[in-house]
Legacy VTK file of the C-alpha trace (Angstrom):
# vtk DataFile Version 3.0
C-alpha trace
ASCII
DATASET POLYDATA
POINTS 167 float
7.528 -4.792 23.005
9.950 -3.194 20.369
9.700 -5.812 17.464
6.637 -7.007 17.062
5.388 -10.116 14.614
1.601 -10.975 13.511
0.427 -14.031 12.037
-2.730 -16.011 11.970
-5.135 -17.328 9.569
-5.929 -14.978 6.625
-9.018 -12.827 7.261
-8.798 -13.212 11.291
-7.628 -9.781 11.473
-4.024 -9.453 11.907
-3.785 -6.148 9.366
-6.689 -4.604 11.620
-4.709 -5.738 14.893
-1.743 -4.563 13.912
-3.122 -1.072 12.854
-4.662 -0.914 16.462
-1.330 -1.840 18.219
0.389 0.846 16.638
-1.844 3.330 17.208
-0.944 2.085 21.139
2.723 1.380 20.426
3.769 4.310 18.029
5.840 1.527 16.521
6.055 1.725 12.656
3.976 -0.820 10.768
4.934 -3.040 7.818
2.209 -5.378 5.700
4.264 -8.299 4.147
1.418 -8.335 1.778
2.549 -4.575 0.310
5.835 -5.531 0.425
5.732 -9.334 -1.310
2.403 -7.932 -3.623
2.755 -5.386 -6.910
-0.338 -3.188 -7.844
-0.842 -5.264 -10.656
-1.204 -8.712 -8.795
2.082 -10.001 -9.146
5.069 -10.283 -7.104
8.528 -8.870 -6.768
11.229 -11.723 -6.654
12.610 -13.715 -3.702
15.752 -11.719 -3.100
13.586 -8.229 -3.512
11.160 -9.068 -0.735
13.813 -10.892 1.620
16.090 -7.425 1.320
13.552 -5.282 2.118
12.533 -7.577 4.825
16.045 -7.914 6.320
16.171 -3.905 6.241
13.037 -3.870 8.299
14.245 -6.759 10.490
17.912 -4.290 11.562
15.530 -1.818 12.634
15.444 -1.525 16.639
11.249 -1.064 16.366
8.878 -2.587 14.667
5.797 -4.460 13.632
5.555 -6.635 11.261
2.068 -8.206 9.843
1.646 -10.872 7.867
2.387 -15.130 8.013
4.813 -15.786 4.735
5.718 -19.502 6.207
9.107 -18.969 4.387
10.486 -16.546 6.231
8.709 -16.853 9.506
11.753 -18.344 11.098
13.811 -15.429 10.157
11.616 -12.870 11.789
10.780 -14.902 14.806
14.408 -14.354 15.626
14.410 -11.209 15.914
11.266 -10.125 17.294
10.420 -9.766 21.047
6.941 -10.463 20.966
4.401 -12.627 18.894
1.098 -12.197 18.399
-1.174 -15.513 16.843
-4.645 -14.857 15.747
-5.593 -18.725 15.797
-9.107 -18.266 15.202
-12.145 -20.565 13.883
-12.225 -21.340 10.350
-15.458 -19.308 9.815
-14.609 -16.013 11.534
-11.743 -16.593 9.237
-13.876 -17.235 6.122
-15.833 -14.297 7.278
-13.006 -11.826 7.591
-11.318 -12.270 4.201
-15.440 -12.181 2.729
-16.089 -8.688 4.349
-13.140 -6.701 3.249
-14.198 -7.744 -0.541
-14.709 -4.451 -2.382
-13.126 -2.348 0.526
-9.810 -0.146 -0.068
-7.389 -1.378 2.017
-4.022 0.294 2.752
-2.538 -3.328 3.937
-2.844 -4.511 -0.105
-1.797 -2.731 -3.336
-5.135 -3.299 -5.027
-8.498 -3.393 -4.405
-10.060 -6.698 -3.937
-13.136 -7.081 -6.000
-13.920 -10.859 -5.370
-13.076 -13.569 -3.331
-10.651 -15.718 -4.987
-11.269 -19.334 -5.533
-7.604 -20.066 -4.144
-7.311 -17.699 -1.776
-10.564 -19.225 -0.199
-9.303 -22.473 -0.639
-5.522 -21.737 0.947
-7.733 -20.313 4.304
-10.076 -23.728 3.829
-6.366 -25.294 4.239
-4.726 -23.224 6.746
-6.068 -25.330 10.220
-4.471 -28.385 9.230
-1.621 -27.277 6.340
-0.163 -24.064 7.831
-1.254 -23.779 11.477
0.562 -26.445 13.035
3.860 -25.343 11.496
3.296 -22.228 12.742
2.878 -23.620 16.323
5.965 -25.874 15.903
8.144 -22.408 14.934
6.596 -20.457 18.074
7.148 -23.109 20.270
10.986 -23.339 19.585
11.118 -19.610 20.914
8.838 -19.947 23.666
11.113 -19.196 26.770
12.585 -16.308 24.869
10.318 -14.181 23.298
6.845 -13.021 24.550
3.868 -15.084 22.791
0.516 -14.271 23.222
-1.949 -16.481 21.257
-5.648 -15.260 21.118
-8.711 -17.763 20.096
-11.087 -14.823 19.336
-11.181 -11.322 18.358
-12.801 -10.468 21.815
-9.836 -11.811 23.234
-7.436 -9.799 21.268
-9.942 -6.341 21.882
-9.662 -6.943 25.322
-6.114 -7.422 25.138
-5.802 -4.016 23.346
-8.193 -2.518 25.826
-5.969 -3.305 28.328
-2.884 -2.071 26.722
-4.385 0.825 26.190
-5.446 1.519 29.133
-1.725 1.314 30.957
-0.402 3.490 28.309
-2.745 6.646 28.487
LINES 1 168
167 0 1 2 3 4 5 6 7 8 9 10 11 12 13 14 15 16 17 18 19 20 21 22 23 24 25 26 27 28 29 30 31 32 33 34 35 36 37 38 39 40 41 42 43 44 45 46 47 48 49 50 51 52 53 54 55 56 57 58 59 60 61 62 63 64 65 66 67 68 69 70 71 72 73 74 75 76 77 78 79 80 81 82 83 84 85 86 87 88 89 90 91 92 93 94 95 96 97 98 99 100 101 102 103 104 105 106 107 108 109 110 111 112 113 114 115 116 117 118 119 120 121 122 123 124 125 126 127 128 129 130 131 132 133 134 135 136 137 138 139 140 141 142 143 144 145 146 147 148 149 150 151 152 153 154 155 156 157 158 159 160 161 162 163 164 165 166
């Protein structure tokens, strides 16, 4: 595990995985969120985000957090290993709710409600985004690692484990 991808619902944890991997790993870390998102809620362009990506992408080690369906394709090439946090709508729901009004080092600003679309884009993810994603992974099944959790015990155990053969 040298190049590492995240995805998964918003709010099932994949910043919060991610952060726990690499404290396992040592690999560096990158939030597509920090990279797509300015501090003042908008974005930097297309060819901004997909050169800083590609820079990250030529680096031998790496994780990288975060779905962006446009470019998923393009990282899924390179990585080794995927990691797919396909968990139930509510824990989802749940998730993004809690970190409201929590700083965040994942996000350039500080979230001070929950956002009408945002909620509604996680309301949409099971049936609009998550079978996409599943139809990408599956073309790179035989040659990268993928490891899809249904719960956050799952993926605690999972780091648990790992853990526990690196000390």
């Amino acid at each position: 595990m040298k190049r590492i991808i995240v995805i998964g619902s918003p709010g099932a944890g994949k910043s919060t995985f991610s952060k726990k991997l690499r404290e396992i790993t040592h690999l560096p870390l990158y939030h597509l969120d920090r990279i797509w998102h300015k501090p003042d809620k908008t974005t930097v362009s297309r060819q901004e985000f997909d050169q800083k990506l590609n820079h990250i992408l030529m680096q031998d080690r790496w994780i990288i957090d975060g779905n962006y369906s446009r470019t998923l394709e393009m990282r899924l090439r390179y990585c080794d290993t995927v990691f797919l946090l396909d968990f139930p709508l509510e824990i989802c729901l749940a998730g993004a709710e809690s970190r409201i009004g929590k700083e965040r080092d994942d996000l350039p600003w500080h979230e001070t409600e929950f956002d009408p679309e945002f909620r509604q884009f996680i309301l949409d993810f099971p049936q609009k985004s998550l079978p996409q994603i599943y139809q990408s992974v599956e073309k790179y099944r035989k040659n990268k690692h993928i490891i899809i959790f249904k719960s956050r015990e799952e993926s605690e155990e999972y780091l648990k484990e790992e853990y526990g053969k690196r000390r």
